[in-house]
N, C-alpha and C positions, 0 to 999 in steps of 0.2 A: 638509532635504527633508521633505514632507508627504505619507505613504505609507498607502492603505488598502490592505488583503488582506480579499479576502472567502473565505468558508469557508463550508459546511453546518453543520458543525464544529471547536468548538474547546474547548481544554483549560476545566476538567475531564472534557467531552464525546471523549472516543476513540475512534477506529473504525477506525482504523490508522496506520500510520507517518507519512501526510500533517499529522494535527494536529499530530504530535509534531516532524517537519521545520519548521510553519510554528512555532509557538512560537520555537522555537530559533533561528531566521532572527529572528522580529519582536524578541524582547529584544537578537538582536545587535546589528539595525540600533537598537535606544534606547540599547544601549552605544556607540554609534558618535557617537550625537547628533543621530540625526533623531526626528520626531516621526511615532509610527507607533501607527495604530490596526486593529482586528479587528472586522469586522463579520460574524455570527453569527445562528447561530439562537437561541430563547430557549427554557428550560425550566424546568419546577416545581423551586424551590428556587435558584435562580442568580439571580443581580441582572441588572437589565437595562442596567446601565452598571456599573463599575466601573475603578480601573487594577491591572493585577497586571504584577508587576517593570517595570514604567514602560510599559506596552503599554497604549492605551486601549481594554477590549472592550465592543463594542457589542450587546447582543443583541438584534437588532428582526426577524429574519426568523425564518420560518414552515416548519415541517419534522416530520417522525418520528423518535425514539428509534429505532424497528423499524425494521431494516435486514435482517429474515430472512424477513420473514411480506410476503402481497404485500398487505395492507389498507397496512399503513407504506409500502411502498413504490410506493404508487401515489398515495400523500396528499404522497409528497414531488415525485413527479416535476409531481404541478399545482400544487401551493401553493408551493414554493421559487423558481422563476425567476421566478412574479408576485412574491412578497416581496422577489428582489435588487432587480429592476427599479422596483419603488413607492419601495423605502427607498435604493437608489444615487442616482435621480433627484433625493432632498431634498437630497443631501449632496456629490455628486459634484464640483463647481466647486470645493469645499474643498479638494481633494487635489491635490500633483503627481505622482503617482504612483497608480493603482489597478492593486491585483494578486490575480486571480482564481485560487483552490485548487478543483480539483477537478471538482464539481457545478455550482460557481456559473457556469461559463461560460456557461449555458444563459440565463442571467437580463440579460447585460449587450449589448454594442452597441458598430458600431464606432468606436473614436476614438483617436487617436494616443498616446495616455499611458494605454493600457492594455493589460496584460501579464497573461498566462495561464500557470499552469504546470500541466503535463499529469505528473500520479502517478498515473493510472489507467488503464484502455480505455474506459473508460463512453462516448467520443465517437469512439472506431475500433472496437467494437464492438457489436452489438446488445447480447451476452449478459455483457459488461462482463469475458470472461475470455480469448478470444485462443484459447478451444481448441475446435478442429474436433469437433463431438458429443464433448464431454467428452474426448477421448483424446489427440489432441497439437494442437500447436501451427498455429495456422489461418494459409496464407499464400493464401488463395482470396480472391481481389475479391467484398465480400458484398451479392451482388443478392439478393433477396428469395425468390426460388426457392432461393438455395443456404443461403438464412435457415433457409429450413423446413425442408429438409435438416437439418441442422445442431442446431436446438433443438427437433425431435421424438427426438432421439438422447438430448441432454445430458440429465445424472440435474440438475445443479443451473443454475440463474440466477444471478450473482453466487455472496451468500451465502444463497442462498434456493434449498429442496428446487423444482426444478421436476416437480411432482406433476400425475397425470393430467389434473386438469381444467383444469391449465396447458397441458403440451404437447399437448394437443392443441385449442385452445379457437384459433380464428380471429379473436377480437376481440383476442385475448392478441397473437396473433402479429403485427398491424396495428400495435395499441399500442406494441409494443416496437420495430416496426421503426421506427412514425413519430420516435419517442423518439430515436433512435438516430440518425437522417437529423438532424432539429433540433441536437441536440447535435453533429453532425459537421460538418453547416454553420457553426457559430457559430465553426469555430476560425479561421477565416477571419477574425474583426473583431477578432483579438488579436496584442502581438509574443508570440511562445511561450518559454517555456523547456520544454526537456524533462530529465526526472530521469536521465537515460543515452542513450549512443548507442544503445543498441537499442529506446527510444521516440522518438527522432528519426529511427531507419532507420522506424518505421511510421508516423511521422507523412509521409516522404518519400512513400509509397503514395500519398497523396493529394492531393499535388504541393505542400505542406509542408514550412516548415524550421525548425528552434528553435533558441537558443541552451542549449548542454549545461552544465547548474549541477548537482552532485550534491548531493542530500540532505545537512547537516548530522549528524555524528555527535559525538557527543563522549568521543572515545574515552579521553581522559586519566581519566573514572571507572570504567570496566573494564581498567586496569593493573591487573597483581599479584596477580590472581585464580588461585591455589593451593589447589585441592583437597584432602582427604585422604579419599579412598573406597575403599573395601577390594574395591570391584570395579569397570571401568569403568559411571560415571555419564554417559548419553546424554539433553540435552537438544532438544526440541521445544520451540517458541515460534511459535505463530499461529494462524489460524480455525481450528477441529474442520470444516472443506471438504475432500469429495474434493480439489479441483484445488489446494490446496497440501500435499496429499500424507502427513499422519499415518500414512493406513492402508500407504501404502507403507512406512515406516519400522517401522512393528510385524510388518510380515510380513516384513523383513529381518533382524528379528533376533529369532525364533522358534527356541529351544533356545540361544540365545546366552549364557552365563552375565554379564548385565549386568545395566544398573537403567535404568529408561526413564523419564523424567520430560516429559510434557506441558501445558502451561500457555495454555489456552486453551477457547475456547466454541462451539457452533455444532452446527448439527442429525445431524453425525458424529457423537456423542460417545455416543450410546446402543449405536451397530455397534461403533464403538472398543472400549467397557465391555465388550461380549459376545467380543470377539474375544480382549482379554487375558485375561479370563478362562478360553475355551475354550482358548488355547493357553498358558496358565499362566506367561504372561510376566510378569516381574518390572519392573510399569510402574504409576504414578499418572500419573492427570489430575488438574491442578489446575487453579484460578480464575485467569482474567489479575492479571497483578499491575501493581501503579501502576508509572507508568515510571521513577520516582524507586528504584525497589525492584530494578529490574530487574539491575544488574550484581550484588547481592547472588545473585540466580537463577546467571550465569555461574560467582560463584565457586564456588558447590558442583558443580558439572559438569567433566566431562573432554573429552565431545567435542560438538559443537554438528550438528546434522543438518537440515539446507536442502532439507525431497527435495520444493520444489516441483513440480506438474505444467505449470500455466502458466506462462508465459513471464514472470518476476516482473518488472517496472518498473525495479526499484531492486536491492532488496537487506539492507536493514538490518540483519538477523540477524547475517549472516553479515561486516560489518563490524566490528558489535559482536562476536562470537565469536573474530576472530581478534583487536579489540585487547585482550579479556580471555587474549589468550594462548592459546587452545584450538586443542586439533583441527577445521576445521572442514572437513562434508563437503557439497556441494552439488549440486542437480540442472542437468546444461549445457543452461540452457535461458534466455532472455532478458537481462537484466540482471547476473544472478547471473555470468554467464560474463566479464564485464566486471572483475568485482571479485577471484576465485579463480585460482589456479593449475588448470590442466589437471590434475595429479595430486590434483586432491582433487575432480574433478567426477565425474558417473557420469550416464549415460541415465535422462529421467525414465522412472521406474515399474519400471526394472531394480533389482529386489531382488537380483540374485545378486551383481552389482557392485556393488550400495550394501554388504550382509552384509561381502564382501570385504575393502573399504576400510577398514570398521568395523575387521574384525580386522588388520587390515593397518599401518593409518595412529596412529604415535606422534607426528608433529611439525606443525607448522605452518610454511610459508613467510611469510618477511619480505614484507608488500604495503607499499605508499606508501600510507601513512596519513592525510598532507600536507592531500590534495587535497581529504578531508572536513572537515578543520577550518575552524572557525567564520571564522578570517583570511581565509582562500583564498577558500570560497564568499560571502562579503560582499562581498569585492571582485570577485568577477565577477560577482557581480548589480548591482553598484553600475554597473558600467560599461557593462551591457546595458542598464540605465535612462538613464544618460548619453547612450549614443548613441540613444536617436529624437529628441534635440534637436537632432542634427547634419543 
């Protein structure tokens, strides 16, 4: 079979868990024996075709690096969907399969052999995070009215500070809403997958339904991962954003005789700096690390801490955390509740229960690990492709 996925992004290009699910997906299905290609954005320094582990990447569309500043992210929402739509339309008859990651829904149109898979909000929500004025989780029908409710509250947009002349600016708020409408219409001209039940319980809101494929993990390279830290070591992994929650995990363990280690970037990270300081907690922030690097990150750690605020999609962290063996503690809220045991979940933004758990929690429960690997989720994609030709 002759399979495209389109992307904003793709490897070496990271911007979360989505690049790194579709990678893993596209070289399964070349180990499988089909012929599968990546059509991408292009950037300074990257070839404009190449094949890497047998995947052909294409890079002919149009986008930003900047995904935090709103100049980037106003150049991607006009130039991306003209660049799927110009560059799909050369290529498209090529394919018996096209499969849209992310953003690109926005760019494509309806036709029977194309398939969407939803790893974000960007098209059930305006503000692309699922939370009611920043603080919990939004189950409100979003008319435009409860819009502006809503994002004169939030400190952030995505990953982007929304700063006064944001919230409060009425071209902004049109913008975003129009954005939002376009992209929520379009999911209508696709079959869907969704990355969990609790992105198909939101996609149902809108009288939608997907087939449930989970994220690819590959957990057989975080076996065996044994620490030796003479205090416990507490990993952090993701955006420096309020709404996945850093600051709540440092002010849970304020006087804690631990070691914090954070690994990541994002316009947090200045409040972060000043807060460990102020309260003299024993924490580094580091630089994201390449994903290849990543279980080497698991094995110097003891416990793994997930204190998203929004309602996360997926999960990955905390997949990979328990198959390197750890403690891992997460917030019961979207996705994440799908993948944990009840005894290791806690209220998002309740530090007293997260503190608790910390001190509390020595083990990790046995999850089905099964369901991630590369076998399982290829062949239920394979068969959700299979049936729209029945």
């Amino acid at each position: 079979m002759k399979i495209l996925f389109i992307s904003e992004y793709y490897l070496p290009k990271i911007m979360g868990g989505g690049e790194i699910n579709l990678s893993l997906i596209a070289k399964a299905l070349v180990e499988a024996g089909h012929d599968v290609s990546v059509l991408t954005s292009r950037f300074k320094g990257l070839k404009k075709e190449e094949v890497v582990d047998g995947v052909k990447v294409l890079r002919l569309l149009r986008t930003s690096e900047n995904i935090s500043g709103v100049i980037g992210n106003l150049k991607r929402s006009i130039v991306f969907a003209k660049s799927v739509k110009k560059e799909l339309g050369k290529i498209n008859k090529e394919y018996d399969i096209v499969h849209f990651i992310g953003a690109s829904i926005s760019g494509g149109w309806k036709q029977k052999n194309f398939f969407a898979t939803i790893e974000s909000y960007i098209s059930i929500c305006p503000k692309g995070d699922l939370l009611y004025q920043g603080k919990c989780e939004c189950n409100y029908d979003c008319t435009f009215g409860r819009f502006l409710k809503c994002v004169t509250k939030s400190s952030e947009i995505g990953k982007m500070k929304n700063r006064l002349y944001l919230k409060y600016n009425p071209l902004f708020w049109g913008y975003l809403f129009i954005y939002f409408k376009r992209m929520n219409k379009s999911l209508s001209n696709y079959n869907l997958v969704a990355i969990s039940e609790y992105v198909n319980k939101r996609l149902g809101k809108f009288g939608l339904k997907g087939e449930v494929i989970p994220n690819i993990i590959e957990v057989e390279k975080f076996y065996d991962a044994k620490p030796n830290n003479k205090k416990p070591h507490i990993l952090y992994m993701g955006s420096l954003v309020k709404y996945k929650g850093p600051q709540v995990l440092l002010s849970a363990v304020v006087g804690l005789d631990c070691h914090v280690d954070l690994y990541g970037d994002g316009p947090l990270k200045p409040e972060l700096l000043e807060f460990i300081r102020k309260n003299k907690i024993d924490a580094k922030i580091h630089t994201p690390v390449p994903y290849d690097k990543v279980p080497d990150v698991y094995a110097n750690t003891d416990i793994v801490v997930f204190p998203s605020i929004w309602p996360e999609p997926f999960g990955r962290i905390a997949v990979e955390g328990m198959a390197a063996g750890k403690v891992v503690i997460g917030s019961d809220v979207g996705g994440i509740c799908e993948i944990m045991d009840k005894e290791h979940l806690f209220g998002p933004v309740d530090t007293q229960v997260l503190r608790k758990k910390i001190l509390r929690l020595s083990r990790i429960e046995v999850i089905d690990l099964e369901r991630y690997k590369k076998p399982k989720v290829i062949r239920k994609l394979m068969e959700y492709y299979h049936n729209y030709q029945k």
